[in-house]
C-alpha positions, -999 to 999 in steps of 0.1 A, spaced: -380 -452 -511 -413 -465 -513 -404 -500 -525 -380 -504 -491 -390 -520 -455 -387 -498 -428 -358 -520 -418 -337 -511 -445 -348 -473 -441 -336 -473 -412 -304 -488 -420 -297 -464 -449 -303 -435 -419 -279 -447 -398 -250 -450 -429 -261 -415 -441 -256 -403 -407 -226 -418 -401 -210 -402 -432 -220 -372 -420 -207 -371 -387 -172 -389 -406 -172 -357 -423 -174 -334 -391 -149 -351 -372 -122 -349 -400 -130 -316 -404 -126 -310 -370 -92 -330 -367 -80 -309 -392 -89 -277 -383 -91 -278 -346 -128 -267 -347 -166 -277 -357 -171 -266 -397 -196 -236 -397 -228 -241 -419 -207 -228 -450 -182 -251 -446 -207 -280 -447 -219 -271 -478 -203 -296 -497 -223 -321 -476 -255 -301 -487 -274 -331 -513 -262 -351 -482 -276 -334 -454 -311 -328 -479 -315 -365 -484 -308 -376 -446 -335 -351 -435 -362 -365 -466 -353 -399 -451 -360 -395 -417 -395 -374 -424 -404 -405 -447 -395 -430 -421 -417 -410 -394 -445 -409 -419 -444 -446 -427 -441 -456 -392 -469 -435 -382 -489 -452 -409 -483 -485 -401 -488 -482 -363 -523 -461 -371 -530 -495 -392 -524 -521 -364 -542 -504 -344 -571 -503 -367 -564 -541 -369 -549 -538 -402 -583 -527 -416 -580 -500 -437 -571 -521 -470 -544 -502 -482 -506 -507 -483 -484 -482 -460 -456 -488 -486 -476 -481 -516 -497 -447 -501 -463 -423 -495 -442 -411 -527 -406 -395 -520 -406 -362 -526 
C-alpha cells in the first residue's frame, strides 16, 4: 500500500466495498434476510483487508494534512513513513 496515492486508495476502498455490499444484497435476495456474522464468513480476508485499508488511508491522510500545515517541513515522505500491516 505504501507505494499507492491516496487517490487510488481510495478508489480500491470504494471497489472493496462495493463487493461487499454485492455480496449482502445477493444474499439477501436469496434468502429473504441480512446474512448473520457466520454467514459472512466467507467474505472474512475481505472484510480484514477493507478495514486495514481504511485505517491506512486515515493514517496517511492524517500525515499529510499534519505536513501542510507544517508547511511541508518536516523532510520526510508520508508514503514512505507507514508500512501495511
Amino acid at each position: 500500500m505504501v507505494g499507492y496515492q491516496l487517490e487510488e486508495l481510495n478508489h480500491e476502498k470504494k471497489r472493496v466495498k462495493n463487493e461487499l455490499k454485492v455480496y449482502d444484497q445477493e444474499f439477501i435476495n436469496k434468502f429473504k434476510r441480512a446474512p448473520t456474522r457466520s454467514e459472512k464468513e466467507p467474505m472474512r480476508n475481505l472484510y480484514m483487508y477493507y478495514k486495514r485499508l481504511k485505517q491506512y488511508i486515515e493514517k496517511r491522510e492524517k500525515i499529510e494534512s499534519q505536513q501542510q500545515k507544517a508547511g511541508g517541513s518536516s523532510g520526510g515522505s508520508a508514503s514512505g513513513q507507514i508500512n501495511s500491516a
